[in-house]
N, CA, C and O atoms as CSV, one atom per row, in Angstrom:
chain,resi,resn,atom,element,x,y,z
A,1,UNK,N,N,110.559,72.487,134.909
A,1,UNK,CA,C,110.397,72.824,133.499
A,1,UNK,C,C,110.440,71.573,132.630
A,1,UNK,O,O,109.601,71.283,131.777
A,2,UNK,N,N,111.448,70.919,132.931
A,2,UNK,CA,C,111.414,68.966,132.218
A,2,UNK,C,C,110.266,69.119,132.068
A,2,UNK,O,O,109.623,69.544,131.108
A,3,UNK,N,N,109.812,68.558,133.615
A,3,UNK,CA,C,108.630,67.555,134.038
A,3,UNK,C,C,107.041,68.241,132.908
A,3,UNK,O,O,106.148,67.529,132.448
A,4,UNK,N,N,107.154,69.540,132.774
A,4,UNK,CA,C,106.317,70.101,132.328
A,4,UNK,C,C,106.519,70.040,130.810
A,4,UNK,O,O,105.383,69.964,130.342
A,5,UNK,N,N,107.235,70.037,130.018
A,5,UNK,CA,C,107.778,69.835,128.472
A,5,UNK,C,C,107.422,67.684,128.134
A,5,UNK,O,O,106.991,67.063,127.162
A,6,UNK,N,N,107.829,67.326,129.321
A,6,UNK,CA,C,107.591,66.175,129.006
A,6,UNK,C,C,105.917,65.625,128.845
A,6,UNK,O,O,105.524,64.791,128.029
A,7,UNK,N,N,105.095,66.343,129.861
A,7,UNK,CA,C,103.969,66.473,130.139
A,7,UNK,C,C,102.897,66.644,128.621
A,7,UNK,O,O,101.924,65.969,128.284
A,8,UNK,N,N,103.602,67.909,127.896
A,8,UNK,CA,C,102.768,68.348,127.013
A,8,UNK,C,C,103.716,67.369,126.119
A,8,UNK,O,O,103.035,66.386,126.411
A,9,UNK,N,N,104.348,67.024,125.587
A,9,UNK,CA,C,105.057,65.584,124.635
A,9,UNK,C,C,103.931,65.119,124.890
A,9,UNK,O,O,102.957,65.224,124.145
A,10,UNK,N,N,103.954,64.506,126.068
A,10,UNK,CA,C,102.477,63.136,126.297
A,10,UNK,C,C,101.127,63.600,125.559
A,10,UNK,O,O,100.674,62.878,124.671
A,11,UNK,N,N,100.648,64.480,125.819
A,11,UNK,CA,C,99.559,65.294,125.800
A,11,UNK,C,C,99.677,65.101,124.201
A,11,UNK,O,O,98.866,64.292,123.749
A,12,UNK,N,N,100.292,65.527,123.541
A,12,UNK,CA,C,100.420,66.140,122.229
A,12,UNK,C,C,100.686,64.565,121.616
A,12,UNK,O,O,99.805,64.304,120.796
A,13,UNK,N,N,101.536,63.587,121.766
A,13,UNK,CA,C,101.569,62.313,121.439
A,13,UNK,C,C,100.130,61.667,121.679
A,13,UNK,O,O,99.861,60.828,120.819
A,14,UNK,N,N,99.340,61.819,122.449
A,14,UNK,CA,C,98.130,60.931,122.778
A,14,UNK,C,C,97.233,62.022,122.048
A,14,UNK,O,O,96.305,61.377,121.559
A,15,UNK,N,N,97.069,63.331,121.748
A,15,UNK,CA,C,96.491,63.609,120.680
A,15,UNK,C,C,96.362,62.848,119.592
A,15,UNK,O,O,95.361,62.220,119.246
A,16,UNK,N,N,98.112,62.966,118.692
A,16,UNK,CA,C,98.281,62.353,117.690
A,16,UNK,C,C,97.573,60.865,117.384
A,16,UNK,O,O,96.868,60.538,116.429
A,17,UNK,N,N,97.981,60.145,118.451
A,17,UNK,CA,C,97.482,58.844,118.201
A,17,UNK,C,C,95.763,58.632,118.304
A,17,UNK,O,O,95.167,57.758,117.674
A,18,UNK,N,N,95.352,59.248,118.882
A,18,UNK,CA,C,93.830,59.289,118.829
A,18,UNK,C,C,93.440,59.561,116.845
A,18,UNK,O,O,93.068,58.760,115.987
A,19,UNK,N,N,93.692,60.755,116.795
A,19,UNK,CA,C,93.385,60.877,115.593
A,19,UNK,C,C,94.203,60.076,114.382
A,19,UNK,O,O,93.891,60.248,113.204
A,20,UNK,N,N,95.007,59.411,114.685
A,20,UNK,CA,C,95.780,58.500,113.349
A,20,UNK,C,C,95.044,57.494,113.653
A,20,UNK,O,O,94.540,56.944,112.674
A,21,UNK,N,N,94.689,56.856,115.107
A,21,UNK,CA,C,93.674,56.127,115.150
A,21,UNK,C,C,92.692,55.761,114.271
A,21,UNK,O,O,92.585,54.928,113.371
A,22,UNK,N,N,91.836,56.806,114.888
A,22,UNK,CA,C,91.098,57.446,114.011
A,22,UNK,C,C,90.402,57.524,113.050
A,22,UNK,O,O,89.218,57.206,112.944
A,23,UNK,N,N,91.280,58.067,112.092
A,23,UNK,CA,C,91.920,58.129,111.016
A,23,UNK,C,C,91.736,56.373,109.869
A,23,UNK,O,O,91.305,56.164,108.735
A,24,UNK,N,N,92.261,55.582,110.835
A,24,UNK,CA,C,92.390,54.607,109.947
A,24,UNK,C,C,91.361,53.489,109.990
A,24,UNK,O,O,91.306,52.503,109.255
A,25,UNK,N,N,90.579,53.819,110.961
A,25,UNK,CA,C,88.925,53.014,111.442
A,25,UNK,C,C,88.007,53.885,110.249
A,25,UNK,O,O,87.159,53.386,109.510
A,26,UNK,N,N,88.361,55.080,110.282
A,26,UNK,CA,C,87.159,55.989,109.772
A,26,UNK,C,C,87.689,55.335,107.996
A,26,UNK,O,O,86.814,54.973,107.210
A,27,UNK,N,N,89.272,55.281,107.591
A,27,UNK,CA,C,89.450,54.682,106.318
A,27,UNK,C,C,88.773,53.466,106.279
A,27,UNK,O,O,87.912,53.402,105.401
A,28,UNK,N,N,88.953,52.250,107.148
A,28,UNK,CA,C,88.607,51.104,106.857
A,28,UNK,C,C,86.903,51.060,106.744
A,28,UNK,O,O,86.263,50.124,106.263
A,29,UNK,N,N,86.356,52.280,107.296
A,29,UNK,CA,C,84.649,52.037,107.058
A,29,UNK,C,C,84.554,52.092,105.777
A,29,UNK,O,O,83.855,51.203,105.291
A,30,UNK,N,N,85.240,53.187,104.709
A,30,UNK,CA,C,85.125,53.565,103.909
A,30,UNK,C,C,85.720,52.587,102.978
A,30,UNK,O,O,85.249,52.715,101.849
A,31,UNK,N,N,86.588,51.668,103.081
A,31,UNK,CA,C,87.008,50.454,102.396
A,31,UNK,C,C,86.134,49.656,102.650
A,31,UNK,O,O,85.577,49.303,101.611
A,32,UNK,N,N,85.728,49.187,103.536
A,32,UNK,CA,C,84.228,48.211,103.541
A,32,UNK,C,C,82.979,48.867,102.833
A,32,UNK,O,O,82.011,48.270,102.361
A,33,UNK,N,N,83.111,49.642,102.850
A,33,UNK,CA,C,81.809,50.588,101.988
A,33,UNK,C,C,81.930,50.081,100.462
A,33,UNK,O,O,81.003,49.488,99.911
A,34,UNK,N,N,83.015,50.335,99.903
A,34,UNK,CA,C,83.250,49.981,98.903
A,34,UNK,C,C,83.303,48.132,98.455
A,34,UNK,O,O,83.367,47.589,97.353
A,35,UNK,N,N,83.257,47.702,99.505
A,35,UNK,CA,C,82.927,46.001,99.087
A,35,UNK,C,C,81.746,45.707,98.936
A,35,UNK,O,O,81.373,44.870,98.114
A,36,UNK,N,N,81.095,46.252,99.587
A,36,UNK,CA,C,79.261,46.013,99.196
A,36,UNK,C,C,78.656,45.874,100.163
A,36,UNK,O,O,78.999,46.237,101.288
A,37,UNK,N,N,77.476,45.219,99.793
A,37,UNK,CA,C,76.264,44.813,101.705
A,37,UNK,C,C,77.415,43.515,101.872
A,37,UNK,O,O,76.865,43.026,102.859
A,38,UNK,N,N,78.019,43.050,101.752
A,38,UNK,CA,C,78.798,41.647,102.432
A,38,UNK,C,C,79.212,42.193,103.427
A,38,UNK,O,O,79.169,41.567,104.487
A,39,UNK,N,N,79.840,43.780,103.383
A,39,UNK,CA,C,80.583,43.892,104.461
A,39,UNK,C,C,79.724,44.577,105.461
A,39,UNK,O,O,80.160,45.000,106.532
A,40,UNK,N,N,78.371,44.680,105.035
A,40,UNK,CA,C,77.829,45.211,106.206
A,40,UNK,C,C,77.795,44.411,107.668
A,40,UNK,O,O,78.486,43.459,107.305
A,41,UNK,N,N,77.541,44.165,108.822
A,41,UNK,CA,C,77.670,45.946,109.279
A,41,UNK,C,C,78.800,46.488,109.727
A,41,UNK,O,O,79.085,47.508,110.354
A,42,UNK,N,N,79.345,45.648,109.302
A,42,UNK,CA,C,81.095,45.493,109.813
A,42,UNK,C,C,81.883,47.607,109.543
A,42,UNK,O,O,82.554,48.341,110.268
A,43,UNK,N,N,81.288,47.760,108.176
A,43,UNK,CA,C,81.242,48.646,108.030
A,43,UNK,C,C,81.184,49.901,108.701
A,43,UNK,O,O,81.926,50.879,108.606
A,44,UNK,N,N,79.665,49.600,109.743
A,44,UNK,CA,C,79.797,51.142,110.347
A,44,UNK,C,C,80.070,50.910,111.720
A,44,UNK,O,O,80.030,51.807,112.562
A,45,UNK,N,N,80.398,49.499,112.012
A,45,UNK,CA,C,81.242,49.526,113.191
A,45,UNK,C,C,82.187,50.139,112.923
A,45,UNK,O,O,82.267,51.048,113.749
A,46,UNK,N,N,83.680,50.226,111.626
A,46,UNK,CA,C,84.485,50.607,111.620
A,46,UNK,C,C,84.077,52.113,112.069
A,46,UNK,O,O,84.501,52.561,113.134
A,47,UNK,N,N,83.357,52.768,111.339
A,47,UNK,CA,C,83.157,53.669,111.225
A,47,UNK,C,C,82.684,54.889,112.676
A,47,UNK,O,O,82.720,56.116,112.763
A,48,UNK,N,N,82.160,53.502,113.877
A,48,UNK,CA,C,81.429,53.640,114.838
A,48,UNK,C,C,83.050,53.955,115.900
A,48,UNK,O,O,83.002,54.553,116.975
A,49,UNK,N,N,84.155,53.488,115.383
A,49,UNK,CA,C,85.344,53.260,116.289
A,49,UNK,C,C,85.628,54.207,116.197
A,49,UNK,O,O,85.887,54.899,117.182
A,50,UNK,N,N,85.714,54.717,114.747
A,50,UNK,CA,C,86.769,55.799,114.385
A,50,UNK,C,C,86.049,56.715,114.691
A,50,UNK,O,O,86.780,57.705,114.645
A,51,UNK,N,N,84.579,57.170,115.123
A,51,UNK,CA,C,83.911,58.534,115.659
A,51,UNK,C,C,84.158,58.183,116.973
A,51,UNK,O,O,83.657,59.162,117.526
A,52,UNK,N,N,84.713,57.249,118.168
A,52,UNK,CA,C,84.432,57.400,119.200
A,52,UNK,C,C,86.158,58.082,119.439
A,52,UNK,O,O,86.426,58.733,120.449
A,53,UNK,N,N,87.139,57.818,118.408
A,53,UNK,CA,C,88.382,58.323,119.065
A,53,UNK,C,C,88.732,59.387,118.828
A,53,UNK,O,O,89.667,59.916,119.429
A,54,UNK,N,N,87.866,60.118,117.620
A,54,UNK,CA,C,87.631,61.240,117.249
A,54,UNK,C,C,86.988,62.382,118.248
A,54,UNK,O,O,87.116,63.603,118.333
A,55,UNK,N,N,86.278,61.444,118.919
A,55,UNK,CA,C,85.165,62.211,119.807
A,55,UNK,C,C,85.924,62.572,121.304
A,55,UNK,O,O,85.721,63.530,122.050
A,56,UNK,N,N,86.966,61.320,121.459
A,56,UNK,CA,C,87.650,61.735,122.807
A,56,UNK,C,C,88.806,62.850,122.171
A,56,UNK,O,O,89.189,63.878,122.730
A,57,UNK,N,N,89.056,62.543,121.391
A,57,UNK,CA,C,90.245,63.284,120.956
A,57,UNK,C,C,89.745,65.055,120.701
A,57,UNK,O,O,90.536,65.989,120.836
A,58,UNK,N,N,88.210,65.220,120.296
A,58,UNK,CA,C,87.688,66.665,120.260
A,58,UNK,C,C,87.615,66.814,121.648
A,58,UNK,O,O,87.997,67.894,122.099
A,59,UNK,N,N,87.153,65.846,122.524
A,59,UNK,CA,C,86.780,66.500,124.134
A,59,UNK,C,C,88.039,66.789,124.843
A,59,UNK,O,O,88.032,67.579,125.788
A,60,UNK,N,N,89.209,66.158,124.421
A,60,UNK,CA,C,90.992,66.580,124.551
A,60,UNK,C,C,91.013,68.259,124.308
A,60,UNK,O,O,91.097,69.165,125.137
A,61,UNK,N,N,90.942,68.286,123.371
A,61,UNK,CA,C,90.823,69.833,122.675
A,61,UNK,C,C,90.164,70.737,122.659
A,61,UNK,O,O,90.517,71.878,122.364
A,62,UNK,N,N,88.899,70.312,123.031
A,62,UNK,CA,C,87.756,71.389,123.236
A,62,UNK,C,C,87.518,72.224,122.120
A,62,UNK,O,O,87.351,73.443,122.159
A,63,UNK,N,N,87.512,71.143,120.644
A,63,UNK,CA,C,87.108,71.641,119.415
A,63,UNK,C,C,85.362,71.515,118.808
A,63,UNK,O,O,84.978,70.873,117.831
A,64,UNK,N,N,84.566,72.326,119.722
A,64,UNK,CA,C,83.126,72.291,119.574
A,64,UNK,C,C,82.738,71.684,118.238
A,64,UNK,O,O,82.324,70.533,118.371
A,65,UNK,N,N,82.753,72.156,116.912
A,65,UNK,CA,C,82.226,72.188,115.725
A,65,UNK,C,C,82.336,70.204,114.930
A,65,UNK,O,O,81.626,69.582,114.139
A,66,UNK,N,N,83.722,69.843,115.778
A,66,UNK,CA,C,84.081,68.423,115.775
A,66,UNK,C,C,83.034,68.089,116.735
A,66,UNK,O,O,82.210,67.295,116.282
A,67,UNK,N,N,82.848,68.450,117.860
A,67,UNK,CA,C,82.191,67.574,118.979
A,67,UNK,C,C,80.539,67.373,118.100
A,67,UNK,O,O,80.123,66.225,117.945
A,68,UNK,N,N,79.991,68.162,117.755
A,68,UNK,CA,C,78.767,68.132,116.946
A,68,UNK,C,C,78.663,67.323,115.864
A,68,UNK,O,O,77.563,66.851,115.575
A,69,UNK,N,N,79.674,67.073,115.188
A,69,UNK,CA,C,79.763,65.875,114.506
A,69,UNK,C,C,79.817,64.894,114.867
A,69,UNK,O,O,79.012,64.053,114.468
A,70,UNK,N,N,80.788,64.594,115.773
A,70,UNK,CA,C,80.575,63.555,116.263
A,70,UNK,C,C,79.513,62.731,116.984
A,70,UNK,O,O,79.203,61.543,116.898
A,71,UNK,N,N,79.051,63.756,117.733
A,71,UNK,CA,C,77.400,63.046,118.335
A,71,UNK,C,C,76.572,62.949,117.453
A,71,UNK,O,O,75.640,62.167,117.644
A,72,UNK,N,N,76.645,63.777,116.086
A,72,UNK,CA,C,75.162,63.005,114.645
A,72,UNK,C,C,76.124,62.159,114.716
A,72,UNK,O,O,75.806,61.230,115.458
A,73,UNK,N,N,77.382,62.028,114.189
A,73,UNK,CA,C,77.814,60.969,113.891
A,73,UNK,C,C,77.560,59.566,114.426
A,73,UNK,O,O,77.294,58.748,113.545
A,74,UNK,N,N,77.580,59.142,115.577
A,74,UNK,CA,C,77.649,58.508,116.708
A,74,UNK,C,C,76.073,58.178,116.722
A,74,UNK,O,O,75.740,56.998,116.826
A,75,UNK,N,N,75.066,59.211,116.617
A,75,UNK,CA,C,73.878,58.643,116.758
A,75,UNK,C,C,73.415,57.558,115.193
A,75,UNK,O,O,72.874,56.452,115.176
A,76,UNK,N,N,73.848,58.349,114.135
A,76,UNK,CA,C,73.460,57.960,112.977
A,76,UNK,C,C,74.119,56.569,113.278
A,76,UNK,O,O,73.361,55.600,113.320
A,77,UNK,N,N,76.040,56.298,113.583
A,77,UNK,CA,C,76.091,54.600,113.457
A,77,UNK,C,C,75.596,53.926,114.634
A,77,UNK,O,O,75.590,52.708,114.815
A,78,UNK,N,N,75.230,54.717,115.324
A,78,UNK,CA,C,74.613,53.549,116.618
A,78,UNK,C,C,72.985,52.680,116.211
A,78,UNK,O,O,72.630,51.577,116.628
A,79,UNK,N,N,72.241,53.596,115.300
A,79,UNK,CA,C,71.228,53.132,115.104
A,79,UNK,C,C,71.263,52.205,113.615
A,79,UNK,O,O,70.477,51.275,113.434
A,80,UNK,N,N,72.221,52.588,112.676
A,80,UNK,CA,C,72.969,51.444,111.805
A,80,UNK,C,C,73.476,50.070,112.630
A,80,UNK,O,O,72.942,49.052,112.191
A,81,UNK,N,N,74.231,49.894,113.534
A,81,UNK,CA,C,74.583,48.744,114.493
A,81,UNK,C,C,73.525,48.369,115.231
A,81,UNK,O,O,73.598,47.321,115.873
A,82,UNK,N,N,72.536,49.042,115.259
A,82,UNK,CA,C,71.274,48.193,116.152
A,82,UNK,C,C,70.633,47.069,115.445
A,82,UNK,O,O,70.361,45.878,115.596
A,83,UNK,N,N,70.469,48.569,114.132
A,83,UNK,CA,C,69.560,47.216,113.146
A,83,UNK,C,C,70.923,46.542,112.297
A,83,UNK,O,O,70.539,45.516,111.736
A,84,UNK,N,N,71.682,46.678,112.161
A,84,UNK,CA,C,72.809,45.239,112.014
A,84,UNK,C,C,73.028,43.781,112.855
A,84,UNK,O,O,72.980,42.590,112.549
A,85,UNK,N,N,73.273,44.493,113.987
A,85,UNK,CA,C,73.449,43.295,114.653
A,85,UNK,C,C,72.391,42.985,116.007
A,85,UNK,O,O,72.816,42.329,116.958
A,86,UNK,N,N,71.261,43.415,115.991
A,86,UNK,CA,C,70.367,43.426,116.566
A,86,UNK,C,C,69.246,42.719,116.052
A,86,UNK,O,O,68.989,41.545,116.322
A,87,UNK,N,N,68.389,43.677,115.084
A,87,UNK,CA,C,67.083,43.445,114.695
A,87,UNK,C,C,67.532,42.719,113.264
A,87,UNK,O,O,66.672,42.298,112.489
């Protein structure tokens, strides 16, 4: 019974931290947003972090309606970071 209480602690702690993660990549896109094109593309990298821990953290949970966001999400900054630091 421990071993199993301790189990879901973990579980439920590595939730948390995914999304405070998160959380504070997805803020900092949104603070670079607000500095201007200087901070591009720095920008939707932040932004690119904070959908990928979001995205493990929905496939944790098996919260569909998140997972769909996250893949526009994910496609929309992947093709922002191409032509940033690419083309």
């Amino acid at each position: 019974m421990a071993v199993r209480l301790q189990l879901g602690m973990m579980i439920k702690d590595t939730n948390e931290l995914l999304q405070w993660a998160g959380a504070v990549f997805i803020i900092a896109g949104h603070s670079l947003n607000a500095v201007g094109p200087a901070a591009y593309p720095y920008n939707i990298l932040a932004f690119f972090l904070g959908t990928i821990l979001f995205l493990i953290w929905t496939l944790r949970v098996n919260n569909r309606p998140q997972l769909l966001v996250n893949i526009v999400a994910l496609a929309i900054s992947t093709t922002g970071l191409v032509r940033g630091f690419i083309l």
